[in-house]
N, C-alpha and C positions, 0 to 999 in steps of 0.2 A: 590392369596396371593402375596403379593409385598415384596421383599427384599431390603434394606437397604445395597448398597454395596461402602464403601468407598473408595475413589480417593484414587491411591497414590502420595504423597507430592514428587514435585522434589524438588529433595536432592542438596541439596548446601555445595560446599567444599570451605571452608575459608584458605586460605593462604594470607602471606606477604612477604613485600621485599622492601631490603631498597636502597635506594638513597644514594651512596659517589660521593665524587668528588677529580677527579684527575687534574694533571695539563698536562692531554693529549686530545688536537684537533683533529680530526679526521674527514674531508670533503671528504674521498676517499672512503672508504670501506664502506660495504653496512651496512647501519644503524642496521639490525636486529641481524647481530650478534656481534654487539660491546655493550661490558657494559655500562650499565648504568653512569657509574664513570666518562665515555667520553666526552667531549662536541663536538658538532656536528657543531656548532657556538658558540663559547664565548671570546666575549671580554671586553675590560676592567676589567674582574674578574680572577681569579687564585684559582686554587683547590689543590696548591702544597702543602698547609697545612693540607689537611683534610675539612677545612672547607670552602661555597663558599664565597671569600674575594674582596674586590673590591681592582683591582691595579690600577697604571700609574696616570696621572696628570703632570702638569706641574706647576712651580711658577716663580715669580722673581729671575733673578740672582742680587745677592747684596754682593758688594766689601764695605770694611770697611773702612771707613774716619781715613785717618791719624792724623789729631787731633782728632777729638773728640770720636773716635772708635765706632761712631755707623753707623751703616748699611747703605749704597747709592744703590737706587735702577739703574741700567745701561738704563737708556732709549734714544731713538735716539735723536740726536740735534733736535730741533726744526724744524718743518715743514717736519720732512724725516722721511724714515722708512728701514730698512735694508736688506739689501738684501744678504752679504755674509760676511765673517768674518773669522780672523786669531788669533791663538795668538802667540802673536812675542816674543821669549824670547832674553832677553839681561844682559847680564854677565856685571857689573860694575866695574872693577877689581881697579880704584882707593880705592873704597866704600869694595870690594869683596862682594858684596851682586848680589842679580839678581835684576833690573830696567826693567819687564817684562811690555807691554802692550797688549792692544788689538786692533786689526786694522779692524776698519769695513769698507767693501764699502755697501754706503747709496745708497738711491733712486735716486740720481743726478749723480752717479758713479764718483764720489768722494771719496777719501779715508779719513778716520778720525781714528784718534789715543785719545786713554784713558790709562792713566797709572793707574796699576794694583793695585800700590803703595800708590798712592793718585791718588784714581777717585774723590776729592772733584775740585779738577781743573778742573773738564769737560771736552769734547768732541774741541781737536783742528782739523780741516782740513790740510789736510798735504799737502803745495804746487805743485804744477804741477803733482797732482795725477788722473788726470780725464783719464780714461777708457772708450773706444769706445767699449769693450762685457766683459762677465764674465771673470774675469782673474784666474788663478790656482796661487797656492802659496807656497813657504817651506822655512825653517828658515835653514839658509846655515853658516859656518865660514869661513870665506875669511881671511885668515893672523892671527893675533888678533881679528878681529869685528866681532860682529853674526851682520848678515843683511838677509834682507827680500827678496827674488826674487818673484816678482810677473810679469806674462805674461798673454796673451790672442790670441784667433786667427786672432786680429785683431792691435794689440799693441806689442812693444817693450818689449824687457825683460828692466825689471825694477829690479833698487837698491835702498832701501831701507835701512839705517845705523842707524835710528832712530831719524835724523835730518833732514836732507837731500836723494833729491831723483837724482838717473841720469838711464840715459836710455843708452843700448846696441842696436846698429842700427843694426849691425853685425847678431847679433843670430836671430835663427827663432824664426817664432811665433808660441807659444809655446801655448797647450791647455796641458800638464800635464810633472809634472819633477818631479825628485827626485834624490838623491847624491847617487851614487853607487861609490866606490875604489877610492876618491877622486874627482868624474868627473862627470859632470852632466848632465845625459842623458835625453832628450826629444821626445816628440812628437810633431809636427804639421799638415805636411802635410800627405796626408791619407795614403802612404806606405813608409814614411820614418823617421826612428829613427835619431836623431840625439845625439852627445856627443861633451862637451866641451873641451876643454884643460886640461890635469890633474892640479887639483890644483886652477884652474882659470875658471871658469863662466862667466867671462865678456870674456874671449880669444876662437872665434869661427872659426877663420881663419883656410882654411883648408887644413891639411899639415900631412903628417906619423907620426909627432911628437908632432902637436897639436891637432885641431879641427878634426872632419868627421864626416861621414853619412854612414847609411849603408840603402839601398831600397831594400825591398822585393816585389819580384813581382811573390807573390802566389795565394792562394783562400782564404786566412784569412780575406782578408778583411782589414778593414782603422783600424790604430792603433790607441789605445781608452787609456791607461791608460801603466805606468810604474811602476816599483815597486822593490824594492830591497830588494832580502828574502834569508835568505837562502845561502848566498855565491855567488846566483846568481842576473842576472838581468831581468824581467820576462816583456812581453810585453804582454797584452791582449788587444787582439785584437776581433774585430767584430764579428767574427766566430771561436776563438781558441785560443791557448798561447803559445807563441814562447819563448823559452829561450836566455839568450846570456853569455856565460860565457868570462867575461872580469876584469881582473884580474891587466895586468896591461899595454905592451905596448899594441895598437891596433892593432898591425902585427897579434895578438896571439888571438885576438876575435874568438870567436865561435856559432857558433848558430846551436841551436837543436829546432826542430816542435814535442811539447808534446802532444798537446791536438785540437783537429779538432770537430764543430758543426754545426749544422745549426742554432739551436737559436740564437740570438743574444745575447750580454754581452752586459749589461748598466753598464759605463763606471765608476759612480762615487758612485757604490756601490761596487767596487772595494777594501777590507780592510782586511791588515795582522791584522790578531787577533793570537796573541802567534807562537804558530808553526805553524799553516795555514790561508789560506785564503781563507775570503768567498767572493760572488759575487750573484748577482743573473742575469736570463738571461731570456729573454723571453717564457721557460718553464717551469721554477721554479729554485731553490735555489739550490748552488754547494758548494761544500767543495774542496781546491786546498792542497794538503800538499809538493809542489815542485815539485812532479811526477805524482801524480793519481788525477782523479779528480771524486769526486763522489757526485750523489744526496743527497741533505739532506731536512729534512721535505716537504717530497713527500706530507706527509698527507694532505700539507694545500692546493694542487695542483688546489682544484676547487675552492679557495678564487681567486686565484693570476689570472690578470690580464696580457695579453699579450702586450698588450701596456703600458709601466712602463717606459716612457722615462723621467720622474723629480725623479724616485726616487735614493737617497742618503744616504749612511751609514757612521757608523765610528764604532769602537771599544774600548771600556772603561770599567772599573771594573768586567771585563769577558762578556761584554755581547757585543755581535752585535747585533748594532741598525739600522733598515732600516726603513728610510721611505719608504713608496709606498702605491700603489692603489691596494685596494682590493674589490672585486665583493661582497657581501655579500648578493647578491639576496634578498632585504627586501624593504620596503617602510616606514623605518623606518625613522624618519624627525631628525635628527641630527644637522641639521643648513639651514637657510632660503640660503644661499649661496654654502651647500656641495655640489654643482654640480659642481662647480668651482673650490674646492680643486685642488693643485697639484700632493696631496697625503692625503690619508684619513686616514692612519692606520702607527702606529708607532710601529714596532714589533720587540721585545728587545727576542734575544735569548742565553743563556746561555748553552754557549753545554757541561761544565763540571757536572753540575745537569743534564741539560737536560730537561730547563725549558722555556718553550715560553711564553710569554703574547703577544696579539693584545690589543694596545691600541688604540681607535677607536674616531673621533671626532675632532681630532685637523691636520692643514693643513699643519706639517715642511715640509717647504721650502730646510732648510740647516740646516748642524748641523757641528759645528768645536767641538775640544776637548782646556779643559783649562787645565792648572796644576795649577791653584790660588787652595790653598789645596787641593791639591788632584787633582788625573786626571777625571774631567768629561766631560762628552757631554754638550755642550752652544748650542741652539736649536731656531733658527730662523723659525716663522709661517708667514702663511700667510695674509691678512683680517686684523682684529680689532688689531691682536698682532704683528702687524707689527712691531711697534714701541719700542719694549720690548725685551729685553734679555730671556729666560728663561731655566728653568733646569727642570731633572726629580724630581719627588717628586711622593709617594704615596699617594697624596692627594685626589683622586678620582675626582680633577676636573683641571679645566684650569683657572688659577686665581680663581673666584671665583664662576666661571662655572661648575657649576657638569655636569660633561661625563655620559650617558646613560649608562647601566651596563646590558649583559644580556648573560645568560647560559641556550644553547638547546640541552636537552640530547638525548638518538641517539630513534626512532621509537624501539616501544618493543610490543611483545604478550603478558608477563608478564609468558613467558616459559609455554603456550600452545598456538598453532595456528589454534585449529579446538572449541574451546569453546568464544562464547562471556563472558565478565568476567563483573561484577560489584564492580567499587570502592566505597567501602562503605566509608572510611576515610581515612584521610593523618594525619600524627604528624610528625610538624616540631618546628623549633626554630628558629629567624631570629632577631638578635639585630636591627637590624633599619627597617624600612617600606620598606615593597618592594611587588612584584609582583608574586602570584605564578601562573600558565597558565599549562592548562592540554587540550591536545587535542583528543579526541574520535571520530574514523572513520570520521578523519576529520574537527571534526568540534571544534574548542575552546573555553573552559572556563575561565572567570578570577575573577581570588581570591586574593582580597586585605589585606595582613599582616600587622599587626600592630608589629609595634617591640619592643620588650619586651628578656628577659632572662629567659623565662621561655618556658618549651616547649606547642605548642595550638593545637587542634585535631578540623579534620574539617568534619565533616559529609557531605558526597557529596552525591554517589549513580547513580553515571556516569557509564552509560552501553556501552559498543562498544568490537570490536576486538584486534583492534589497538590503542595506545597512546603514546602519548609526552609527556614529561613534559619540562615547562622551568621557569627559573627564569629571572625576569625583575626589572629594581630600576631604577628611574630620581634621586635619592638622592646620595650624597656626597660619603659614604657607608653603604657597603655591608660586610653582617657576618651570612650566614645561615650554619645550623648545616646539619646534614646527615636527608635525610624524610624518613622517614616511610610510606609503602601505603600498605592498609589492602584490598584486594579485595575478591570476591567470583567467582567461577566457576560456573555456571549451565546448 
């Protein structure tokens, strides 16, 4: 006699778990136990809102025509393209109003001047302004006049009045200055500070009661940037940051050795933001507040690049903005020329939120700050946008270039590590087209969203141990809600 004995059914436990997004990166820490909420790579998007949003882009900068008040787009004179830029403010005290320009030097290293006022005049060349290397810049008051000090390691300190130019044979050459206690302290040669006469910048003669120098001859290294914070006067250097408190005769200077590394400091990411300053250095990103100096966003430490010698900052509407090179280990085609960038990523950080974007895609070059309303960053590229002015904007593209957009959330078991699981479904919601990418032991799926306001459920049935998820867009933006993933245990 035969019996009839049935199998028993393996039992399958259905669970979910949803997908947020924060506006936290996270390239250190081992994927498996960081939430989901994290992106492991994301840029150009932002999760500070709950939902994933496309950021960053760049547009036209455009000054308004004095007659006829409509918008002038700032493009370089004919046949050039730009390469650094100031803006020079000028006090009109007959008018009392401000007769502010912008001073760019061009591809011919030539300086050209545009008033702020009326840019419908165009772009003049400013006589005997030709530069033999990159010159540094700051907007100085000598007597009654604001004028322009512009040098280089290769050129005279230059005066600038907003008419006319004359050159100081006398002073060093100068690769970075700025006005501390009336007196205008510099750098050129690689261990020696110099300062000018109190009162007077064009007076370098050297004497107890005018001009001098002071030479250090420590391990810090060649003096990279100046800076007045604080009361004090701050010198970073190669390998550290040396104080100098100088107040007022030079009998009475003082110097203090605060801060000792091996990394290196790049020189022109140098930038007081509020009460401190940031910097970044050959092993990631610093925070200086006069006395301490500490790590900041470690997290991004296997983005960043140890070679970052173009990259450049400034500080504006609370954010530090840094250009530089970032590793993002992918073969992702961003531009038929991004090998050539000088910088790839523009990473704007807001340390009172506590809010980073990497915007990824465009090559700044250089970035000055304007006050034409309002203080922003003016943002020189590299390549096709040579020849353009441009600003930040949310626009999720560069002109009319949509920037790639993509968030990779961290490797997950889906909170067990001994069971392979099956994703039966995802529900999400995603206003515009985009990409969604799921990867199982390995190996990846992709799933094209149609973007709509309503939320779509997707029947998969993807088995494995291990999975990714990430989101991808080529479009304009991005607006995906929290997913949903429905999977099963067996």
């Amino acid at each position: 006699m035969i019996y009839n004995k049935p199998m028993p059914l393996k039992q399958r436990t259905i669970k979910s778990t949803r997908i947020t997004f924060s506006n936290q990166i996270d390239t250190v820490t081992d994927q498996l136990v960081l939430a989901q909420s994290v992106g492991v790579i994301s840029y150009n998007t932002s999760g500070a809102k709950g939902s994933l949003l496309s950021v960053g882009g760049m547009g036209r900068l455009y000054l308004t025509d004095s007659i006829t008040n409509q918008p002038i787009a700032v493009d370089a004179p004919i046949g050039l393209t730009y390469v650094k830029g100031w803006y020079y403010r000028k006090y009109n005290a007959l008018n009392c109003v401000y007769d502010d320009s912008l001073i760019m030097l061009c591809s011919n290293y030539y300086l050209y001047k545009l008033s702020v006022s009326a840019p419908e005049n165009g772009w003049t060349q400013i006589d005997n302004s030709h530069f033999d290397a990159m010159p540094c810049a700051i907007n100085y008051k000598l007597g009654d006049d604001d004028i322009l000090l512009l040098s280089s390691s290769q050129d005279d300190l230059t005066v600038y009045d907003g008419t006319t130019i004359s050159t100081v044979s006398t002073a060093p050459k100068i690769t970075s200055m700025c006005v501390h206690y009336e007196r205008l302290f510099a750098t050129g040669e690689d261990n020696i500070l110099w300062f000018s006469d109190d009162l007077d910048p064009t007076n370098w003669n050297i004497g107890i009661d005018q001009a001098g120098y002071i030479e250090f001859a420590d391990n810090k290294g060649k003096l990279l940037k100046v800076v007045s914070f604080l009361d004090y006067l701050y010198i970073f250097r190669q390998y550290g940051i040396t104080r100098l408190t100088a107040y007022s005769s030079q009998e009475d200077f003082t110097v203090t050795q605060l801060y000792t590394t091996s990394a290196e400091i790049v020189a022109d990411t140098v930038v007081v933001c509020g009460d401190r300053i940031h910097f970044l250095a050959t092993d990631g990103l610093y925070s200086f507040d006069g006395i301490n100096t500490t790590r900041i966003l470690s997290n991004l430490d296997n983005l960043l690049q140890r070679v970052n010698s173009s990259a450049c900052a400034e500080y504006a509407d609370g954010k530090y903005m840094l250009a530089c090179k970032l590793n993002y280990n992918d073969s992702v085609s961003i531009d038929s020329l991004a090998d050539n960038y000088a910088n790839n990523t523009l990473l704007n950080y807001d340390f009172v939120k506590g809010i980073v974007t990497l915007c990824r895609g465009m090559d700044v070059r250089h970035i000055t700050l304007s006050y034409y309303q309002g203080l922003q960053g003016i943002f020189i590229l590299g390549g096709q946008y040579a020849d353009k002015l441009l600003v930040q904007e949310d626009s999720g593209c560069v002109l009319d270039k949509a920037l790639p957009k993509c968030h990779i959330c961290p490797i997950t078991n889906l909170g067990n590590s001994e069971k392979d699981k099956i994703i039966d479904k995802i529900t999400l919601m995603s206003i515009y087209n985009c990409t969604l990418c799921i990867c199982a032991d390995n190996v990846w799926h992709y799933y094209d969203i149609t973007g709509s306001n309503k939320y779509v459920t997707l029947p998969l049935g993807l088995i494995g141990n291990l999975f990714q998820f990430a989101l991808m867009s080529n479009q304009a933006r991005m607006d995906v809600k929290s997913i949903t993933v429905v999977f099963s245990l067996y």
